[in-house]
N, C-alpha and C positions, 0 to 999 in steps of 0.2 A: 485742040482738045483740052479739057478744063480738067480739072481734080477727078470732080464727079464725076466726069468720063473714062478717067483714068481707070479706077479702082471699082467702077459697075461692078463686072462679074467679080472681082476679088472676093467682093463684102461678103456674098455666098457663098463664094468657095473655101474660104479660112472658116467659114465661120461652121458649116456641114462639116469638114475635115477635122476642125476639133474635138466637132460635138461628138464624130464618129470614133474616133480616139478617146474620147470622155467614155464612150459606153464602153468600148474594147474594155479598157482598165476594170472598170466597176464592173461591168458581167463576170470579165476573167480574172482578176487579180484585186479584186477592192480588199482581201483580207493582208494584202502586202504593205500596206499602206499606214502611217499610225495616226495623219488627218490630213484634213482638206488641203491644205496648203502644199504638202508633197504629193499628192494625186494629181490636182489643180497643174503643179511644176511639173511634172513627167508629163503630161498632154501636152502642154506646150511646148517642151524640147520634143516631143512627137511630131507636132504639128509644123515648128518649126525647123527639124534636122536639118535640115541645110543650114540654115544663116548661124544654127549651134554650134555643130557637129564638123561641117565642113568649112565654111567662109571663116565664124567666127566672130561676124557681126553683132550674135545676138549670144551673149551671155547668160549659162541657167541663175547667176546671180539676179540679173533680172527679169528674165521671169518668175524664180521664186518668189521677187519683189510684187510683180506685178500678181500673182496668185495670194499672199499677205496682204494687198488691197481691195481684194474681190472676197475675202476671206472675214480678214477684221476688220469691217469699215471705221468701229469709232477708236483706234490705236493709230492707224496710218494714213497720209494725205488722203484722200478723193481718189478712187479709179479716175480715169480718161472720164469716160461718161456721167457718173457722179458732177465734176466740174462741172459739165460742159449744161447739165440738166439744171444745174443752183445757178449757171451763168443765165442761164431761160428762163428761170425764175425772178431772178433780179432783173432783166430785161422786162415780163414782162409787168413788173409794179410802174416800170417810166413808160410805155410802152401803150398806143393805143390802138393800133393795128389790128385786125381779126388775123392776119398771120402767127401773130407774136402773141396773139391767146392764144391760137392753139396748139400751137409749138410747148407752152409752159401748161399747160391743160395736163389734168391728173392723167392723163394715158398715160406718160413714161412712168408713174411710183411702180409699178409693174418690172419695167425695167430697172430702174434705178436699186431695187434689192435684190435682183437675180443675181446669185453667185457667178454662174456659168455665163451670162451673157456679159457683166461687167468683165471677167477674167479674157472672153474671150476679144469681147471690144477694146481692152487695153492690148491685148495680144495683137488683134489687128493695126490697130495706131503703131506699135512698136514696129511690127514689118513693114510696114506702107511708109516707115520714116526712112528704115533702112534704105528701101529699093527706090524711094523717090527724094533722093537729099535736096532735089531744088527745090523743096515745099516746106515749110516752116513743121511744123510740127502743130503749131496751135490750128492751120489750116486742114493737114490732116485730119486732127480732132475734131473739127466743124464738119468736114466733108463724112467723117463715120457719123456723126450724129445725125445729121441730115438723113443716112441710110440706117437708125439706128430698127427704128421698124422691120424692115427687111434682115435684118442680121439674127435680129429675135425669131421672126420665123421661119427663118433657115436653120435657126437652133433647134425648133420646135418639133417642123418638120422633120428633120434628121432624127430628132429622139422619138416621132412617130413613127417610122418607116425603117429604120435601118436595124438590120438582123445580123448581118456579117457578111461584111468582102475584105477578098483574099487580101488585098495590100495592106490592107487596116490593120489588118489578124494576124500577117506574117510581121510586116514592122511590128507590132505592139511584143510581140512575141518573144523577137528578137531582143528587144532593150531588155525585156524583163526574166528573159531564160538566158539567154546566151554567155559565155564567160567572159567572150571579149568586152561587156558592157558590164560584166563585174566593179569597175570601178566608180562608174558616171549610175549607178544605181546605188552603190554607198554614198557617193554625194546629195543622190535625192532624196535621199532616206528610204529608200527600199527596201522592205526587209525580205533575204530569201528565202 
């Protein structure tokens, strides 16, 4: 089984599960918030509460990071995607392949300035690094771009379709009412 077999359904399912958590917040709570980058960071310690909350794998230091590069692109390195979209572009100047036009062909600038799809594309690379340590990281990154289409329209999708379910609603809930997350809500900037 290869990468891309690996991480098929993953690509979807992180990628609907944040978007779904992206609305929970801004339907319910976007006035808690003082901007993108602390909204952005509470989705993804949503998205991701296990590898945060419980493992520890994944630090909200870095996702905040990774929400600051989906945020401010011309302050901080490239998103995941960003790279991997200028790496397709510079391939395809040497490049004369019909493949490798249209891999670097104007469809991604689309993606390549969506806040939500870069934050969540980096959010994926970061878990898929987590759960699969025998794969490089830059192979990761190949393997999400390759699905990079499919992830956008599981974002899309999801911000089409989705009105509210209970797990979304009661997790989102809990991080943002609850006392016992009194403290990991002062760390995200949350104001109560």
């Amino acid at each position: 089984m290869g990468l891309r077999d690996l991480f098929k359904s993953n690509f979807v399912r992180i990628a609907e599960n944040t978007t779904k958590y992206y609305l929970e917040l801004t339907r319910n709570y976007g006035n808690r918030f003082d901007d993108e980058v602390a909204l952005l960071t509470t989705v993804g310690a949503l998205d991701a509460q296990t590898y945060v909350f419980v493992e520890g794998s994944i630090d909200l230091d870095t996702i905040s990071y990774i929400a600051k590069q989906a945020v401010s692109k011309e302050e901080l390195e490239l998103t995941s995607y960003q790279k991997m979209a200028s790496y397709a572009e510079l391939k395809k100047l040497k490049a004369k392949s019909l493949v490798d036009k249209i891999i670097s062909s104007g469809e991604k600038d689309e993606l390549y300035e969506d806040t939500l799809f870069n934050f969540i594309f980096s959010l994926e690379v970061e878990i898929f690094t987590v759960d699969s340590p025998r794969f490089s990281r830059s192979a990761i990154e190949i393997a999400c771009y390759d699905k990079d289409n499919t992830i956008f329209k599981a974002i899309r999708k999801a911000k089409e379709r989705y009105k509210r379910e209970v797990p979304f609603a009661v997790a989102t809930a809990n991080l943002m009412d609850s006392p016992k997350f009194e403290t990991i809500r002062k760390q995200l900037g949350i104001k109560d």
